[in-house]
C-alpha positions as CSV (number, residue, x, y, z in Angstrom):
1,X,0.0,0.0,0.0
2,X,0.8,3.6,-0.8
3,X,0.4,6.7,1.6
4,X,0.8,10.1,-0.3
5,X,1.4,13.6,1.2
6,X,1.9,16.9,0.4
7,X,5.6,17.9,1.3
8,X,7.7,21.3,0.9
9,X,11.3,21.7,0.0
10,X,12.3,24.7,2.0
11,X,14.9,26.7,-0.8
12,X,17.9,28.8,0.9
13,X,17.6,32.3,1.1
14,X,13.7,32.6,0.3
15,X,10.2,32.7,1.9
16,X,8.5,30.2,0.2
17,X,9.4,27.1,-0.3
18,X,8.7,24.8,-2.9
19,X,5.9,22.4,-2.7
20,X,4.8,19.1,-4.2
21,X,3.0,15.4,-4.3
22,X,5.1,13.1,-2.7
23,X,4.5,8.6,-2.2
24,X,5.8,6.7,0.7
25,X,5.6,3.0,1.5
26,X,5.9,3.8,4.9
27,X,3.1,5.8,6.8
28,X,4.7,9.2,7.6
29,X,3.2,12.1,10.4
30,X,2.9,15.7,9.3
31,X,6.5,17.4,10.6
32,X,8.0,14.6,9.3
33,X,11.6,15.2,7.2
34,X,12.5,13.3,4.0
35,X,15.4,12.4,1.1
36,X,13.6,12.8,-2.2
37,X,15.1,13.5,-5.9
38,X,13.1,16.8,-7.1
39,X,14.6,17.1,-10.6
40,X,18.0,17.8,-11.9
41,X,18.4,21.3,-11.4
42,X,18.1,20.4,-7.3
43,X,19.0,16.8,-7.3
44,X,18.4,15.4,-3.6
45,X,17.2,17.4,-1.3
46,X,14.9,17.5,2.1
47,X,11.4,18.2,2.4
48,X,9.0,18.0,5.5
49,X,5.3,16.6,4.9
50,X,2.9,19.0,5.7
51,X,-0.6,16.6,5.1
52,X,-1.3,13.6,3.7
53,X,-3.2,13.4,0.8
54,X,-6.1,10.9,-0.1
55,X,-5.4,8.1,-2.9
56,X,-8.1,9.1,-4.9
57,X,-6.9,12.9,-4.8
58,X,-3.2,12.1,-5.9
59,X,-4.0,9.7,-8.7
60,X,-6.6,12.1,-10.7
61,X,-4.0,14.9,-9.9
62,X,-2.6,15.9,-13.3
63,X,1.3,15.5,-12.1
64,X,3.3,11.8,-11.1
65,X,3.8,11.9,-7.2
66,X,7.8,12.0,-6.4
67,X,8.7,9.1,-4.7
68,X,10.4,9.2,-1.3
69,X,13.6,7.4,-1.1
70,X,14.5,7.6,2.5
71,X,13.0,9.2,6.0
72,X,15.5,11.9,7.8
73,X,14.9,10.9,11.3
74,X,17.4,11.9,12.5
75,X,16.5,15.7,11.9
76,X,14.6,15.9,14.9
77,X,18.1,15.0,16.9
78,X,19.7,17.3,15.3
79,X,17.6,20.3,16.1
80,X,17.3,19.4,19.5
81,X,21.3,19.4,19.9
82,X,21.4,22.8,18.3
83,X,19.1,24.0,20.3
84,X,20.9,22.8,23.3
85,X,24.3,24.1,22.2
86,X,22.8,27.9,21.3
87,X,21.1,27.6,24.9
88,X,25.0,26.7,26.4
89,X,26.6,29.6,23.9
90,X,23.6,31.8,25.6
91,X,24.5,31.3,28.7
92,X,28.5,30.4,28.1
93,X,28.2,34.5,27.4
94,X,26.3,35.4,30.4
95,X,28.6,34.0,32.5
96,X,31.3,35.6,31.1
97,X,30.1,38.8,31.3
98,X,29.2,38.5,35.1
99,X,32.9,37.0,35.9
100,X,34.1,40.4,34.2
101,X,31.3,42.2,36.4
102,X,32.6,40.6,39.6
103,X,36.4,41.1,38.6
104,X,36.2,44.6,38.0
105,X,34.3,44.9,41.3
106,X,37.0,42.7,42.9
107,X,39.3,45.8,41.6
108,X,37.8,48.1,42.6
109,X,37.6,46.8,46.1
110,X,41.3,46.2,46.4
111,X,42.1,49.7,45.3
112,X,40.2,51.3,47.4
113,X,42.0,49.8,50.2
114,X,45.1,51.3,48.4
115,X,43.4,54.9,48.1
116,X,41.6,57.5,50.1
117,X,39.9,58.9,47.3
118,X,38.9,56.1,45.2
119,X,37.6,54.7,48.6
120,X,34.9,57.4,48.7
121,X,34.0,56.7,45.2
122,X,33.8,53.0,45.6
123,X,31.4,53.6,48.8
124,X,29.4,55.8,46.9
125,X,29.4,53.2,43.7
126,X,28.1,50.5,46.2
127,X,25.2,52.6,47.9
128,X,23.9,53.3,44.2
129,X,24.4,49.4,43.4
130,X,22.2,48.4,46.6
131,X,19.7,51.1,45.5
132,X,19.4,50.2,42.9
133,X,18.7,46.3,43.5
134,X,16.4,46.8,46.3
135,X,14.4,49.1,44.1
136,X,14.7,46.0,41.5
137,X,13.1,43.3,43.9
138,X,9.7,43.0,44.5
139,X,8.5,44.1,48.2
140,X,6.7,41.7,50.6
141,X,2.8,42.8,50.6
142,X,0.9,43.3,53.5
């Protein structure tokens, strides 16, 4: 038996992507990725299937349904790993820019122990700072 389904081949660079009749031996899910052979000027290429498509409907359609010659599954792995590793990158820079946050505090700490005047700047530095997170946190209601 033959399941058919309407599939897209997302083209680089552009909106819209190109759609068309597709045939499977194996019954596929909407979200689905697939291998098939479009026509010489793209060659192979992967497509997701957006719906299938009744028998009846894709014989009396006037164009031959491209058959699919192999399921991607492991697209699905792959997203999720890039996913996780722009998540890490995210917070790989985060972290970064705190450390440089808390060193240049560190700094400022140890040469104000050095220096009168820097001393009175760094105090007033740190009354702003606490300021400026207690106005940030949300108060206990009563």
């Amino acid at each position: 038996m033959k399941f058919y389904y309407e599939a897209t081949h997302h083209i680089p660079y552009e909106d819209e992507g190109l759609s068309f009749l597709c045939s499977s031996e194996i019954e596929l899910k909407k979200g689905n990725y697939v291998i098939v052979f479009l026509h010489d000027d793209i060659g192979f290429t992967l497509a997701e299937i957006h719906h299938k498509v009744s028998e009846v409907e894709a014989l009396t359609k006037k164009v031959r349904p491209i058959e699919i010659i192999q399921i991607a599954d492991k697209i699905e792995a792959y997203k999720a790993k890039l996913d996780s590793q722009i998540k890490l990158n995210a917070l790989r820079l985060d972290l970064e820019e705190k450390a440089k946050e808390v060193k240049a505090i560190e700094s400022f700490r140890k040469l104000a122990m050095q220096n009168r005047e820097f001393k009175d700047l760094f105090d007033v530095f740190e009354q702003l700072e606490k300021a400026s997170t207690a106005s940030t946190q949300p108060r206990p209601e009563f």
